[in-house]
C-alpha positions in Angstrom: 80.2 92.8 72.4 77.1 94.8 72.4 74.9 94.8 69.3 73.1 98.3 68.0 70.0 98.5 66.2 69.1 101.7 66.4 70.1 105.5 66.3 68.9 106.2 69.8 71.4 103.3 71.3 73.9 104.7 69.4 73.7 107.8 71.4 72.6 106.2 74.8 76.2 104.2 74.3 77.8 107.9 73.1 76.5 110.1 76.3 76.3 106.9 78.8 80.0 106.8 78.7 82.9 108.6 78.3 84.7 106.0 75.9 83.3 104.2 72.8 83.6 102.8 70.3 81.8 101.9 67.7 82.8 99.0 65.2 80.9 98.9 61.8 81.5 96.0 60.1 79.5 93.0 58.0 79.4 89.1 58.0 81.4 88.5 54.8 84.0 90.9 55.7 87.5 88.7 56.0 89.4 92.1 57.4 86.4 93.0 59.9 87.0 89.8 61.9 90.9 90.0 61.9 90.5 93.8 63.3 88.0 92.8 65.7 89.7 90.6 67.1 92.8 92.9 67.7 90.8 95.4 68.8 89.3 93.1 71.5 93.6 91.8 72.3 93.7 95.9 72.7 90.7 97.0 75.2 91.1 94.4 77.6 93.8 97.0 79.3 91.3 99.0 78.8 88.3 98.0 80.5 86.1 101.6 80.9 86.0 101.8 76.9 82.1 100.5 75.7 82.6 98.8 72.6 79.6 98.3 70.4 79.4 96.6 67.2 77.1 97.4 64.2 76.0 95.5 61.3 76.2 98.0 58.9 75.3 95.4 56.1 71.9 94.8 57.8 72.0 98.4 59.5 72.1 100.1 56.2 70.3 102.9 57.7 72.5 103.5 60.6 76.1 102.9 58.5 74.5 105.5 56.3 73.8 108.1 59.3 77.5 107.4 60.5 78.6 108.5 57.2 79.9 104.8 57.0 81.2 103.6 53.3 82.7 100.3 54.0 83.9 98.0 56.4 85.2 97.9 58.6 84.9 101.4 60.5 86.0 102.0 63.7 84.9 105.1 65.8 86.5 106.6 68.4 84.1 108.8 70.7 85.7 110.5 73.9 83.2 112.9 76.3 80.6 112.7 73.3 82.7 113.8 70.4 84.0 111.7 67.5 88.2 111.6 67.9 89.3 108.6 65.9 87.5 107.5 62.4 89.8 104.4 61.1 88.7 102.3 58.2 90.4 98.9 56.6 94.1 99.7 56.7 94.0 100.8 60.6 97.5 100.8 62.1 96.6 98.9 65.3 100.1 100.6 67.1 98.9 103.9 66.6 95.2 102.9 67.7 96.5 101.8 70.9 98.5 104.8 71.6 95.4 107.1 70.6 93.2 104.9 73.1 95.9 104.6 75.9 96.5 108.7 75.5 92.7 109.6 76.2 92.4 106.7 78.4 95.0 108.1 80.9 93.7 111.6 80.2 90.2 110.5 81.3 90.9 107.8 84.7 
C-alpha cells in the first residue's frame, strides 16, 4: 500500500484515478489492522481501485483536512468525488457491494 504525506498526493491519487481509496488509520489502532486487512481480501477482485493509506496519527494535519475524527476511516472516491465515508463499525458486505457497483459501472 501506498503511503501519503501530503495534501497534494492526496489529490494526485484523487484525479490520477478513477477509484480510491483512502484508509486513515494509526499504529495502535487494534480495529484499523483487522479492517485493512479485509479491505485488502476485498480489492484484490478489484485491481483498478488505488488504495492509499494515511497515518492520520502522524498526519494530524491531513486527518484534520479530511474531516477525519478517528480511526479508522475509509474513503471512497469515484471520478474525483467522495461516495463512501465508513468509520470503525464498517459492514464489510455492504463495502463490497458499494465497490463492486461503481466498479462495474466504471470498467
Amino acid at each position: 500500500m501506498l503511503k501519503i504525506h501530503t495534501n497534494e498526493e492526496i489529490k494526485n491519487i484523487i484525479i490520477d484515478n478513477e477509484m480510491a481509496i483512502l484508509y486513515f488509520s494509526n499504529e495502535v489502532c487494534g480495529a484499523c489492522e483487522v479492517i485493512r486487512t479485509k479491505v485488502y481480501e476485498i480489492l484484490e477482485s478489484y485491481p483498478k481501485v488505488k488504495m492509499v493509506e494515511i497515518n492520520g496519527e502522524k498526519q494530524i494535519d491531513l486527518a484534520a483536512t479530511n474531516y477525519v475524527f478517528s480511526f479508522p476511516l475509509l474513503l471512497l472516491y469515484v471520478n474525483g468525488k467522495e461516495t463512501i465515508r465508513v468509520g470503525r463499525n464498517v459492514d464489510l458486505l455492504e463495502l463490497e457491494n458499494s465497490i463492486k457497483r461503481y466498479y462495474d459501472m466504471l470498467f
